[in-house]
C-alpha positions in Angstrom: -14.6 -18.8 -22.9 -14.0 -21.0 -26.2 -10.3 -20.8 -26.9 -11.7 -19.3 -30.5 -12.9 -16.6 -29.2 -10.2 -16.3 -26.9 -7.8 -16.1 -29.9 -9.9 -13.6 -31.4 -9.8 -11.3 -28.3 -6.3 -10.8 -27.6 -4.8 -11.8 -31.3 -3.7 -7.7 -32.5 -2.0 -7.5 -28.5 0.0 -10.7 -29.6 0.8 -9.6 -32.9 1.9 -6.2 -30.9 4.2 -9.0 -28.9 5.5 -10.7 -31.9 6.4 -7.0 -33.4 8.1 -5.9 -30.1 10.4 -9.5 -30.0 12.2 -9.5 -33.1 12.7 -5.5 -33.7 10.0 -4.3 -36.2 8.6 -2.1 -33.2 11.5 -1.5 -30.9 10.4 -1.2 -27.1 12.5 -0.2 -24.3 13.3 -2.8 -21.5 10.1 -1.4 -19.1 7.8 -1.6 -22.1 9.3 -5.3 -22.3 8.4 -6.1 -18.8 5.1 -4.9 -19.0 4.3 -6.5 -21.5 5.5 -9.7 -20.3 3.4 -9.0 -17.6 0.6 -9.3 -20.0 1.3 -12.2 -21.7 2.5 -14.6 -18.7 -1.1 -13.9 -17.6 -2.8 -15.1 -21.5 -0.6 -17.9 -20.8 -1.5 -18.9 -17.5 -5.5 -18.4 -18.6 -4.5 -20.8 -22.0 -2.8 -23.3 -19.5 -6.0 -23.4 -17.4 -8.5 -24.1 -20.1 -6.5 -25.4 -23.3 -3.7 -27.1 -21.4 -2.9 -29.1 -24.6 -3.7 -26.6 -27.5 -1.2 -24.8 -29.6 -2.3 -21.7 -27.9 -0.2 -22.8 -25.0 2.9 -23.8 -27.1 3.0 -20.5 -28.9 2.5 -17.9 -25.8 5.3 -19.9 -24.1 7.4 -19.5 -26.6 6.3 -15.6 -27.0 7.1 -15.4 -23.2 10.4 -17.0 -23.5 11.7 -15.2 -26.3 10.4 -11.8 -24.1 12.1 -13.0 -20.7 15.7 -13.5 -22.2 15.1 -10.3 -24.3 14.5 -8.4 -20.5 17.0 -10.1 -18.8 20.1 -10.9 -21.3 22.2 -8.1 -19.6 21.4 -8.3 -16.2 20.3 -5.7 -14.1 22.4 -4.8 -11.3 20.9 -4.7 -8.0 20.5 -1.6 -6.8 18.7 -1.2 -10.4 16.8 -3.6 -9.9 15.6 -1.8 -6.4 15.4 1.3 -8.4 13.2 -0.1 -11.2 10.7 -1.6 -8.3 10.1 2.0 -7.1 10.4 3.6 -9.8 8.0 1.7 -12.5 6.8 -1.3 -11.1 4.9 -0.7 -8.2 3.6 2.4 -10.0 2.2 0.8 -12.4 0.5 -2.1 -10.2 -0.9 0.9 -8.0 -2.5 2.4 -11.2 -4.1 -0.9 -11.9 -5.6 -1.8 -8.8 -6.2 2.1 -8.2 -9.7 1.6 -6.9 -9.2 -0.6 -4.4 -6.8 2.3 -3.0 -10.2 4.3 -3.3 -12.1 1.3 -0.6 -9.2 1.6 1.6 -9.1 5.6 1.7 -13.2 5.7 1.7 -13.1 3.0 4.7 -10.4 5.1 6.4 -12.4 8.0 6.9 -15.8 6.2 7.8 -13.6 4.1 10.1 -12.4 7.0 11.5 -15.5 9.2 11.5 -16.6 6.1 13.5 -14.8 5.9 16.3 -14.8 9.8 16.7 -18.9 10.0 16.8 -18.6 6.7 19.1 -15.9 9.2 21.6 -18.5 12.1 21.0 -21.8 9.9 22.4 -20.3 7.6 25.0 -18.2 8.9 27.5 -16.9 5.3 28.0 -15.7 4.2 24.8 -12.0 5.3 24.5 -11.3 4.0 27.9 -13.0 0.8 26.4 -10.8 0.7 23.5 -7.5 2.5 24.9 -7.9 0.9 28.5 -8.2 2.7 31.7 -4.5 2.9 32.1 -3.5 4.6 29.3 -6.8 7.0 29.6 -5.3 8.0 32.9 -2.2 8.7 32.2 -3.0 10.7 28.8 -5.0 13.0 31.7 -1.9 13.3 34.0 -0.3 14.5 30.8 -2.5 16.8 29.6 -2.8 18.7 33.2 1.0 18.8 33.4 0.6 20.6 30.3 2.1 17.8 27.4 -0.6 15.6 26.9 1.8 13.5 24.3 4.7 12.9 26.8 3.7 9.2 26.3 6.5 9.5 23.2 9.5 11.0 25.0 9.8 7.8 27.1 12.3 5.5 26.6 15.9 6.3 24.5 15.7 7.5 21.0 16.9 4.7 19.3 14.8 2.1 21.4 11.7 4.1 20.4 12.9 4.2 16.9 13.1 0.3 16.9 10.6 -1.0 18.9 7.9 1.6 17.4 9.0 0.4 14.1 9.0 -3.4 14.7 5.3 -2.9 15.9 4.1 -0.7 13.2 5.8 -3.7 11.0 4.0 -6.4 12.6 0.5 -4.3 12.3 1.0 -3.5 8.7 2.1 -7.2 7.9 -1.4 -8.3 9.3 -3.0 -5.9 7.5 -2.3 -7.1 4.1 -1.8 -11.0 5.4 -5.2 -11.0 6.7 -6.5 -10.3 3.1 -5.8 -14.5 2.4 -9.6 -14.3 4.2 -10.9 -13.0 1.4 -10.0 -9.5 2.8 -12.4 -10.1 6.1 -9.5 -10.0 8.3 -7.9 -7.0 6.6 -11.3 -5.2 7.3 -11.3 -6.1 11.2 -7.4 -4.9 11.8 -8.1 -1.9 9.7 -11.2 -1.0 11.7 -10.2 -1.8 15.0 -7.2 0.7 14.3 -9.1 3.1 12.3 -11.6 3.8 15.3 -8.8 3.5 18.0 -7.5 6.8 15.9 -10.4 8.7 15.8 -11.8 8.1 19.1 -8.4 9.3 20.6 -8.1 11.8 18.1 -11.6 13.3 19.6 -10.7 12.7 23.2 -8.0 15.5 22.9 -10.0 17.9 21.0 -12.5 17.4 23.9 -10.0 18.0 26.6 -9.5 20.8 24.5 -5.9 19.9 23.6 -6.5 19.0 19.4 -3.7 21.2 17.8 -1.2 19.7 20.4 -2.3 15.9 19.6 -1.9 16.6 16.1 1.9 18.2 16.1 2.9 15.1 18.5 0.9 12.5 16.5 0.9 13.5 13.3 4.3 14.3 12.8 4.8 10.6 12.5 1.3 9.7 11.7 1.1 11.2 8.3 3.7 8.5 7.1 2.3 6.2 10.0 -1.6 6.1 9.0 -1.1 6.6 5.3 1.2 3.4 5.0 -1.8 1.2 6.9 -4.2 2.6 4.2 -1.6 1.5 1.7 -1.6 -1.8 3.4 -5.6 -2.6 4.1 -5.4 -1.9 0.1 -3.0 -4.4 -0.5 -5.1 -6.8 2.0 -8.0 -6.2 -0.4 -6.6 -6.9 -3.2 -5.3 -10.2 -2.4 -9.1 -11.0 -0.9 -10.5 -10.0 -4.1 -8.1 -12.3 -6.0 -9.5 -15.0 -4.0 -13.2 -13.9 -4.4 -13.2 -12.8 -7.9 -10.9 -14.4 -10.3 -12.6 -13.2 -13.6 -11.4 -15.7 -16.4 -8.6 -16.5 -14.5 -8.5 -20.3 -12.5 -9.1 -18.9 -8.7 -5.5 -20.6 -8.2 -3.5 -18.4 -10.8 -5.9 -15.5 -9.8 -4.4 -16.1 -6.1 -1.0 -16.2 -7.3 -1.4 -13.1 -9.2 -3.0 -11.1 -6.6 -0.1 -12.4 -3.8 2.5 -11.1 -6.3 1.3 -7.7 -6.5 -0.6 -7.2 -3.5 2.9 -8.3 -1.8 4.6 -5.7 -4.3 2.0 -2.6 -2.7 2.6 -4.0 0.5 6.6 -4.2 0.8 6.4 -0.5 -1.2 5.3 0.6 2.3 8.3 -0.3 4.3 10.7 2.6 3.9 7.8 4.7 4.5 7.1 2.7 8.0 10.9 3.2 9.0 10.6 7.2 8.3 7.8 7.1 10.5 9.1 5.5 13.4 12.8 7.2 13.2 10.4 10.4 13.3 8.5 9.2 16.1 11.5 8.2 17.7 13.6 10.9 17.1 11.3 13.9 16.2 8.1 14.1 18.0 9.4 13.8 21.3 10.2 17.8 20.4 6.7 18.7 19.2 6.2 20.2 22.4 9.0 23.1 22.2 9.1 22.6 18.2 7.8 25.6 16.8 4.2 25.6 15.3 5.3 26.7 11.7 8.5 24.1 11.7 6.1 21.2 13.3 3.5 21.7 10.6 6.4 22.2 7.8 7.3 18.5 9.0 3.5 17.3 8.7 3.0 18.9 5.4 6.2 17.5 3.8 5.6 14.0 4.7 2.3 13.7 3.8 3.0 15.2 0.7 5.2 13.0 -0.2 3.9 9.8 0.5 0.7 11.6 -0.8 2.7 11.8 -4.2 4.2 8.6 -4.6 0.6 7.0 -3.9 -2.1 8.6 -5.4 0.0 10.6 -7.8 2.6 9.1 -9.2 1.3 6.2 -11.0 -0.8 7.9 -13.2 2.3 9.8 -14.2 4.1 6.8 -14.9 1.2 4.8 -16.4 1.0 7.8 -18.9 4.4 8.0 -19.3 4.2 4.4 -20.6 1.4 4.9 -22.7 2.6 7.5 -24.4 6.0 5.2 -25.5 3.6 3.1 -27.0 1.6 5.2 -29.4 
């Protein structure tokens, strides 16, 4: 793109800038930060292709003037934690929104999958589960608690080690996307058919509602947080892949901020899901059907909320300031 015509295109959301900095249209500090946001990207573009124009020297300035305008009284930390989960991660959810929608459409053909796989070969779970643990989910499920496999060990060892692990799988998840989001695809899938072949082994021992009050308990926190996570895999891939106008360098950079942003979001979530699974589902058993499903509801409703509902709240809420 000529730098005229790149002028020309983003000009009135400049002037908007220049209104915003000194006071004739007063913004609060969010609105600030978003549109910093904004401009810091115009400005990497302009340092790309017109690294010696005036372009560059007058969005650098319109940047600076913005960044000591955010950050002249200093937010405190646990504000600053509070504005991450609150506005900021929002908002980078409701921009990259559709690549939520790939990892939730892949989720459920994953899973379909591995479930049709369980259904026509009587051999593929114990292919991807392993003979051992196929065996000892049946010694379970004939002494009548086919998901004793979670009350073993202590509570708190559980908690942690279950944790650490679901960690470690969700870091690889969205690490993987560096591939240009191949290797987010092949950990997402080889987990995504893992759960739905198990998931139909236990409806055909005839033990479903069972799996799902001792998995799901956890899981709905568990699963929804890798989802989360192969998203933010994709999105880094896809700044790689497709940098629009951007250099494919500043498009990387970019995508790694907020990709990483979607991914760390997920982290508390992880946690609740292993302190359930560690403390909690070991009880699914003797836990009432009504309270165990109370449990399952809630937490997926929650998470449900944050991700897929929230940030068009928040997004609105913004745009509304604006008008």
């Amino acid at each position: 793109m000529r730098e005229v015509a790149f002028i020309k295109q983003n000009k009135a959301k400049w002037l908007e800038f220049e209104l915003a900095i000194f006071g004739k249209n007063k913004k609060n500090p969010d609105e600030m930060a978003s549109l910093y946001i904004h401009l810091v990207n115009d400005l990497s573009y302009a340092q790309t292709y017109y690294p010696k124009s005036k372009t560059v020297v007058y969005l650098n300035h319109l940047a600076s003037v913005i960044f000591q305008k955010i950050y002249k009284t200093k937010r405190t930390q646990k504000n600053r934690v509070r504005y991450f989960f609150e506005t900021e991660v929002p908002l980078i959810l409701y921009q990259y929104k559709r690549y939520l929608g790939y990892a939730f459409a892949l989720f459920f053909i994953t899973v379909g999958i591995g479930a049709v796989s369980a259904k026509y070969d009587p051999d593929f779970v114990r292919l991807i589960m392993g003979d051992s643990y196929v065996n000892m989910t049946l010694e379970n499920i004939k002494d009548g608690n086919p998901v004793a496999v979670y009350k073993s060990g202590s509570n708190w060892g559980s908690f942690i080690g279950i944790t650490l692990n679901n960690l470690y799988v969700g870091t690889l998840c969205f690490i993987y996307g560096i591939f240009g989001g191949i290797g987010t695809f092949y950990i997402y899938l080889k987990n995504m058919i893992m759960l739905g072949s198990f998931q139909y082994f236990f409806y055909e021992q005839g033990v479903f509602w069972e799996s799902v009050r001792g998995i799901w308990i956890h899981g709905a926190m568990e699963i929804f947080a890798i989802v989360i996570e192969a998203a933010a895999g994709f999105v880094l891939g896809a700044s790689i892949l497709f940098p629009k106008t951007y250099s494919r360098l500043n498009s990387f950079k970019m995508g790694f901020k907020n990709s990483l942003k979607i991914f760390l979001s997920t982290i508390p979530f992880t946690i609740s899901a292993g302190f359930l699974e560690g403390f909690v589902t070991r009880y699914s058993v003797v836990m009432h059907n009504l309270f165990s499903s109370f449990i399952i509801v809630l937490t997926l409703s929650v998470i449900s909320f944050y991700y897929l509902v929230y940030p068009f709240i928040v997004h609105r809420k913004m745009q509304s300031k604006r008008v």
